[in-house]
C-alpha positions as CSV (number, residue, x, y, z in Angstrom):
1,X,-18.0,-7.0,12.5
2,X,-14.8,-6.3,10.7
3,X,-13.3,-3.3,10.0
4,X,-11.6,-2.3,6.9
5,X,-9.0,0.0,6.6
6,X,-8.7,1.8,3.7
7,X,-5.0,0.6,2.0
8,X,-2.6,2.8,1.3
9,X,-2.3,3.9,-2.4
10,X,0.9,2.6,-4.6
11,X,2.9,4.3,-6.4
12,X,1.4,3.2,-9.7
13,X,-2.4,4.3,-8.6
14,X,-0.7,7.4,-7.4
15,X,1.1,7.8,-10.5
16,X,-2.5,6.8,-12.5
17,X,-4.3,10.0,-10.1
18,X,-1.9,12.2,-11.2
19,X,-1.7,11.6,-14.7
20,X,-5.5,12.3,-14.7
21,X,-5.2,15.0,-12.7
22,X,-2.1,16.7,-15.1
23,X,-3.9,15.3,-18.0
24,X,-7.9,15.3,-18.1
25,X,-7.9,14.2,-22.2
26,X,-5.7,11.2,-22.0
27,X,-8.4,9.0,-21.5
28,X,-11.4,11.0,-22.9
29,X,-11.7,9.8,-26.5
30,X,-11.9,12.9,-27.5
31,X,-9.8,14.6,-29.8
32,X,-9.5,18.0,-28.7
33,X,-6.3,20.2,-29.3
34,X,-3.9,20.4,-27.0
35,X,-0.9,23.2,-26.9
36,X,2.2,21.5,-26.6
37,X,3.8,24.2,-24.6
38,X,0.9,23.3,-21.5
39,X,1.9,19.5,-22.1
40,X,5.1,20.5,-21.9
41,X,4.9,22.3,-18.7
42,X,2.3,20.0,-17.0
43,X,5.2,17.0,-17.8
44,X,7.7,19.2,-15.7
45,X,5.1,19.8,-12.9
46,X,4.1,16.2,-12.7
47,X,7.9,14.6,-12.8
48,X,8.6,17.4,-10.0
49,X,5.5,16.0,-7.9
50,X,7.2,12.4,-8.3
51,X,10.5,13.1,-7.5
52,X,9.1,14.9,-3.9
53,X,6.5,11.7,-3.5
54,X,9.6,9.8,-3.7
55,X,12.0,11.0,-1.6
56,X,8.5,12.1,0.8
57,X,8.3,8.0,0.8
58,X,12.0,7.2,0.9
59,X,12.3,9.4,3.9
60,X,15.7,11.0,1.9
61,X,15.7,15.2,1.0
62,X,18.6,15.4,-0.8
63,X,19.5,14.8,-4.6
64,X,19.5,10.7,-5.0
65,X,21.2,11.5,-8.8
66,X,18.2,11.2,-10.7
């Protein structure tokens, strides 16, 4: 019997979690009101997170000039 290995994520399922982690009502259908301050700051948090997985997966720690 074979055994599977569970593949790595990519970036863009990675990218796909953390949108619906960051934000739940983007593919709710329901039109519920959202503060555009939160949006706002949940943007900032999430393009933060990316830049890290990025340079986590590029093995680089410095600024690359983004």
């Amino acid at each position: 019997m074979e055994s599977e290995e569970p593949r790595p994520q990519t970036f863009v399922e990675r990218v796909l979690a953390l949108l619906e982690e960051h934000f739940p009502w983007l593919g709710s259908g329901d039109d519920e009101p959202v503060s555009g301050a939160d949006t706002i700051n949940e943007v900032v948090d999430l393009y933060q997170s990316l830049l890290r997985e990025r340079d986590k997966d590029h093995g680089s720690g410095g600024d690359s000039g983004a």
